[in-house]
C-alpha positions as CSV (number, residue, x, y, z in Angstrom):
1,X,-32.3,1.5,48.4
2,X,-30.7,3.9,46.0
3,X,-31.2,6.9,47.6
4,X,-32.3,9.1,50.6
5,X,-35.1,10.0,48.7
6,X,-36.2,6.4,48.3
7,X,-35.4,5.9,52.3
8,X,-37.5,9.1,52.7
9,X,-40.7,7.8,50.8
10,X,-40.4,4.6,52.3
11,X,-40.0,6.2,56.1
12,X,-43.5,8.1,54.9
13,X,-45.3,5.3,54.2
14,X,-44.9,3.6,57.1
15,X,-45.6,7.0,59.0
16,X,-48.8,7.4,57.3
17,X,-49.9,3.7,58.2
18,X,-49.0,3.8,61.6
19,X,-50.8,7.1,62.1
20,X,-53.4,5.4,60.8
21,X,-53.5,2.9,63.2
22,X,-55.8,3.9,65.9
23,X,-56.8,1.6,69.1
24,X,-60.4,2.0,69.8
25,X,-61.2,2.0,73.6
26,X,-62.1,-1.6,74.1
27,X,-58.9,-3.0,72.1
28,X,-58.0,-5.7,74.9
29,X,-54.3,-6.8,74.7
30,X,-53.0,-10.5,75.5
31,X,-49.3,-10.7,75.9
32,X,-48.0,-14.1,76.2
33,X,-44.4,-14.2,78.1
34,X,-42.1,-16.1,75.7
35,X,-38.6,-15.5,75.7
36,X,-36.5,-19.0,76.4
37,X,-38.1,-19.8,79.8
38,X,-41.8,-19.0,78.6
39,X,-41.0,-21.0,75.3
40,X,-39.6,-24.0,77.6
41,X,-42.6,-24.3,79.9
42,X,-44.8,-24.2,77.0
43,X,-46.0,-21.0,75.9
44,X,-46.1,-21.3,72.4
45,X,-49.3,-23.7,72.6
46,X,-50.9,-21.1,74.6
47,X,-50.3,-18.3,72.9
48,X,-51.6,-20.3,69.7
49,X,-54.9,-21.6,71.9
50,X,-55.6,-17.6,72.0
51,X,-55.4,-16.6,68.7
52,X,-57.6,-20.1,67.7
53,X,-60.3,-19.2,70.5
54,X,-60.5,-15.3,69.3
55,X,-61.1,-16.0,65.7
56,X,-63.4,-18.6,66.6
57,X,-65.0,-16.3,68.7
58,X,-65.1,-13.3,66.1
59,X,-63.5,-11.1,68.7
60,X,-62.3,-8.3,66.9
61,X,-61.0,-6.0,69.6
62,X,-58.8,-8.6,70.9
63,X,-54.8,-8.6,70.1
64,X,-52.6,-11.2,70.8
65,X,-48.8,-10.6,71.4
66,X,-45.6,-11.8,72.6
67,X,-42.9,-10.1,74.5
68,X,-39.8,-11.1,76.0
69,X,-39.1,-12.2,79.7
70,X,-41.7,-11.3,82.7
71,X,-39.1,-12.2,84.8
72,X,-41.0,-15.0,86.7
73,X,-39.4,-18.1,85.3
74,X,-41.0,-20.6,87.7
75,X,-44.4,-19.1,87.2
76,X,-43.8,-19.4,83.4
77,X,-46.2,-19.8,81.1
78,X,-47.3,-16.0,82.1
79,X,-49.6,-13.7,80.1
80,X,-51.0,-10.8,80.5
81,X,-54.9,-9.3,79.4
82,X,-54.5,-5.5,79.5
83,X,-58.0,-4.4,79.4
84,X,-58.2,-0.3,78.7
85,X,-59.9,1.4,82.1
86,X,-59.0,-1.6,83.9
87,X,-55.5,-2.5,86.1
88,X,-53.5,-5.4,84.1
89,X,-54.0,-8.9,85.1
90,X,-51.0,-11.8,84.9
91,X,-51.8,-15.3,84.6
92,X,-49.1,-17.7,85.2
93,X,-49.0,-21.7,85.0
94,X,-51.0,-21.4,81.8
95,X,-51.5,-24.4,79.6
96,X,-53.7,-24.6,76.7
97,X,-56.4,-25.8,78.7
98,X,-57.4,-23.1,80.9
99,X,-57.3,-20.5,77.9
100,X,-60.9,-20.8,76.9
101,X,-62.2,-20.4,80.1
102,X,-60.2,-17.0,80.4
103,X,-61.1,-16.0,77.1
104,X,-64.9,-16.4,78.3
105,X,-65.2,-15.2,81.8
106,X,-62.5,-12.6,81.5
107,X,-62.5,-11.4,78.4
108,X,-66.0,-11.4,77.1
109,X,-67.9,-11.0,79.9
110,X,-65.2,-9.2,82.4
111,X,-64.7,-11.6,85.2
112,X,-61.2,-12.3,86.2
113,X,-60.6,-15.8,86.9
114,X,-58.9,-15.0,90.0
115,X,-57.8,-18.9,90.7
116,X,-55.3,-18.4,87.6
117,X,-53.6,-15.3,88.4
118,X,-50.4,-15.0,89.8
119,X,-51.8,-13.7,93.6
120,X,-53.8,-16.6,93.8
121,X,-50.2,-19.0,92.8
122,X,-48.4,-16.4,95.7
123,X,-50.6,-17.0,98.0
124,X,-52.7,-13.7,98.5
């Protein structure tokens, strides 16, 4: 950058495209837990299993992300789906294997797969 005019142009742009950006009312968020400990217990292959099974899919309105620690290590791999109208659910123990079948009951056709989520591995 040479200037604050430059900074200033460049802080526009990226005003005008995030302004831009507008979730629509089904956008359905998957955030995959991987600092250290979600990394560790293997949540890289999951997170990658979700992104594979929502372009295969076509499933437009679905966004995957990572954040940092849930704070659960031993439950780790954790994730949530954040589904807009709906309370969040957290999965924990994920492998790569059970991700399609939460993509399909859960996500497509709304059915929480209650056996994954983390009251079912505290005992509720």
């Amino acid at each position: 950058m040479k200037s604050l005019a430059e900074l200033e142009a460049i802080r526009q742009k990226t005003l005008s495209k995030v302004g831009t950006r507008v979730e629509g009312e089904d956008e359905i968020r998957v955030v995959v837990g991987m600092a250290t400990c979600g990394i560790a217990a293997g949540a890289r292959p999951v997170m990658l299993k979700f992104v594979e099974e929502a372009q295969k899919r076509n499933l437009k309105n679905v966004t995957v992300s990572q954040t940092g620690c849930i704070g659960m290590c031993r439950l780790e791999p954790m994730l949530d789906v954040i589904v807009p109208g709906k309370e969040k659910v957290t999965y924990v123990k994920v492998n790569p294997d059970m991700v399609s079948r939460i993509v399909a009951e859960h996500i497509v056709n709304g059915h929480v797969v209650t056996e994954y989520t983390i009251g079912a591995a505290e005992g509720k």
